[in-house]
C-alpha positions, 0 to 999 in steps of 0.5 A: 464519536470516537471508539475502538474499530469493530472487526465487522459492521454495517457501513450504511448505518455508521454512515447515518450515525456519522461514526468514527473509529479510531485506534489500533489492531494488532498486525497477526490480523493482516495475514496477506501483508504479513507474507511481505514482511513481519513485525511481530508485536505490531500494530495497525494504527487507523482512523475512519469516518463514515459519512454520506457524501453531498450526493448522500452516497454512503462513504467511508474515509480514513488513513491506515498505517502500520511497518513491516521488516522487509528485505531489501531487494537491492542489497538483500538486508532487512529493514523497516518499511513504513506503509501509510494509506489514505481512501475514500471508499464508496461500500457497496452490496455487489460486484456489479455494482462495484463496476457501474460506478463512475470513474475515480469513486473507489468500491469497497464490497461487503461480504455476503452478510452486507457487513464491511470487514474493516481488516479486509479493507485496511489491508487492501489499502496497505497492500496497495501502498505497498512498493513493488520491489521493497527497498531501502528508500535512500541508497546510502542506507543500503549495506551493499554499495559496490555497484558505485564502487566498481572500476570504470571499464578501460576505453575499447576501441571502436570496432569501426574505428579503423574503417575511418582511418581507410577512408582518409586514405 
């Protein structure tokens, strides 16, 4: 089954159902990713399953992925930044239950309706692919370029380099 993603819903019972979601939500909904970047008229593309593992766990699984105009930090000049995710999740009702789980599953935890607020968790997932420091992802696309083109320095004398002519002596 393939439709349109809600904005909340029970992953337990989507799990049970083996729904999938696949579409589009527009990019003003992502408010934490916006304060990276803009791009207005965006769109969020997803796609999610829900599923219960061979352990019969509830999971979630899917990719999401959007761009955003950010400003390079390398050279200072905006520039469209591709960010694309894939997860598998395990939702669950608390925090604490969040922290027993096994390493390497990752939580997702429900609100406090028990319902997976699906733009919340999209939006972790970008912002975790996200770089750090956003720059252009090949050099030569960057305005700024004097760093390669700087005059080498003139070779200094070492400073001990008239101690090794005393020693001959």
């Amino acid at each position: 089954m393939s439709a349109q993603a809600p904005l909340f819903l029970d992953p337990f019972k989507a799990a049970d159902r083996e729904a999938r979601f696949d579409g589009e939500l527009p990019l003003v909904k992502f408010t934490r990713l916006l304060e990276m970047g803009e791009n207005p008229g965006g769109v969020v593309k997803l796609t999610l399953g829900f599923r219960r593992d061979p352990l019969l766990a509830h999971c979630v699984e899917g990719t999401v992925s959007t761009e955003i105009e950010v400003v390079c930090q390398r050279c200072l000049e905006p520039f469209r930044l591709p960010l694309m995710a894939r997860f598998l999740l395990k939702p669950v009702r608390t925090e604490a239950e969040a922290v027993a789980l096994d390493e390497g599953i990752d939580p997702v935890v429900l609100d406090v309706d028990e319902r997976l607020d699906v733009v919340r968790m999209l939006e972790d997932e970008l912002l975790l692919a996200a770089p750090w420091i956003p720059k252009h992802p090949d050099e030569s696309l960057c305005s700024w370029r004097g760093w390669r083109e700087a005059e080498p320095s003139p070779e200094r004398e070492h400073p001990f380099a008239a101690l090794a002519g005393l020693k001959k002596h």
